[in-house]
C-alpha positions as CSV (number, residue, x, y, z in Angstrom):
1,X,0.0,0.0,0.0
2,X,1.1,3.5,-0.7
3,X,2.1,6.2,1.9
4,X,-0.1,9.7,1.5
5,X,-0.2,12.7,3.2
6,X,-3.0,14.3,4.8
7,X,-3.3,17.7,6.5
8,X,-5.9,18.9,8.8
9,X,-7.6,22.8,9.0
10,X,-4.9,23.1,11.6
11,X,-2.2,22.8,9.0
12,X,-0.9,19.9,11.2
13,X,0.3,17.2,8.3
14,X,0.3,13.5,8.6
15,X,1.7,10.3,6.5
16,X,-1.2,7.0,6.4
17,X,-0.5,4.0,4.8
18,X,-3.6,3.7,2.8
19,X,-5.2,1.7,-0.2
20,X,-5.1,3.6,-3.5
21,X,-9.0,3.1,-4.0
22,X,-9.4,4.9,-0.5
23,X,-7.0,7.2,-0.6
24,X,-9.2,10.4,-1.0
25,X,-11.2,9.5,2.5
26,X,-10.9,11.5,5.4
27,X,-8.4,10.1,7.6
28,X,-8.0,11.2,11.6
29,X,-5.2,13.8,12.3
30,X,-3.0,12.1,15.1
31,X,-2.3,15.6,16.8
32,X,-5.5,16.9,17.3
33,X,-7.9,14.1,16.1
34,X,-9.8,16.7,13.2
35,X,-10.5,15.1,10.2
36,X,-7.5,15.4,7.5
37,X,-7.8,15.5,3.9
38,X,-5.5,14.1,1.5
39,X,-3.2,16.8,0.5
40,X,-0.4,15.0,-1.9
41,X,1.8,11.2,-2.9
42,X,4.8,10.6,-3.2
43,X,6.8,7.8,-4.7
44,X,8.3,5.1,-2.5
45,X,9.7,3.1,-5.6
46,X,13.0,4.6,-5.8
47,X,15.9,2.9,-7.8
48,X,19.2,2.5,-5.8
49,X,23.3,2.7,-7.4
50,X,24.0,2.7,-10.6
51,X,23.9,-0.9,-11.5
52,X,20.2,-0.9,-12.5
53,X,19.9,-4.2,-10.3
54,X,17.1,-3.3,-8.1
55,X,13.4,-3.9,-9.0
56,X,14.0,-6.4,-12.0
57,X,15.5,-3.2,-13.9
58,X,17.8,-5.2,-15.3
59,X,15.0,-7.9,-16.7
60,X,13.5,-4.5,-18.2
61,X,16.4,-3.5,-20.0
62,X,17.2,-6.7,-21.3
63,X,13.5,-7.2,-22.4
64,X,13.4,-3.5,-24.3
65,X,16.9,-4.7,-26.1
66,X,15.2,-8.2,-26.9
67,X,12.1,-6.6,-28.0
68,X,13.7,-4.1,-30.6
69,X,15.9,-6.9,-31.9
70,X,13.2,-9.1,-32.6
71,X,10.6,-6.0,-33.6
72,X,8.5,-6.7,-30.9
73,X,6.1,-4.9,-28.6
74,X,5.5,-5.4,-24.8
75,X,6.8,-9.3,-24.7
76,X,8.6,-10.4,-21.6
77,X,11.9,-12.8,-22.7
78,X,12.7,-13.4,-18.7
């Protein structure tokens, strides 16, 4: 599940591990308990080093070489 940030009328802001389907639902602000409205997402996926080894990056780039090689669109070779 994603991490959003909510915000009350206080301007107090809070992170909730939420669904996507649910994320624009009034959540409870832990400081003052007002109901907080979903202000913005970010993205947790982040890709580490260089080395484009994390999250199957390599897989992508060897599928997007095999792909253009063989003058294909959207296959999977791993």
């Amino acid at each position: 599940m994603p991490i959003y940030e909510y915000r009350c009328k206080n301007g107090h802001a809070s992170d909730h591990l939420v669904s996507y389907n649910n994320r624009k639902e009034t959540q409870e602000c832990p400081e003052c308990k007002e109901p907080a409205e979903y202000a913005l997402t970010f993205c947790t996926n982040i890709q580490y080093g260089l080395d484009y080894s994390t999250y199957h990056a390599d897989a992508h780039k060897w599928n997007l070489r095999e792909n253009k090689r063989h003058g294909t669109k959207g296959r999977s070779y791993t």
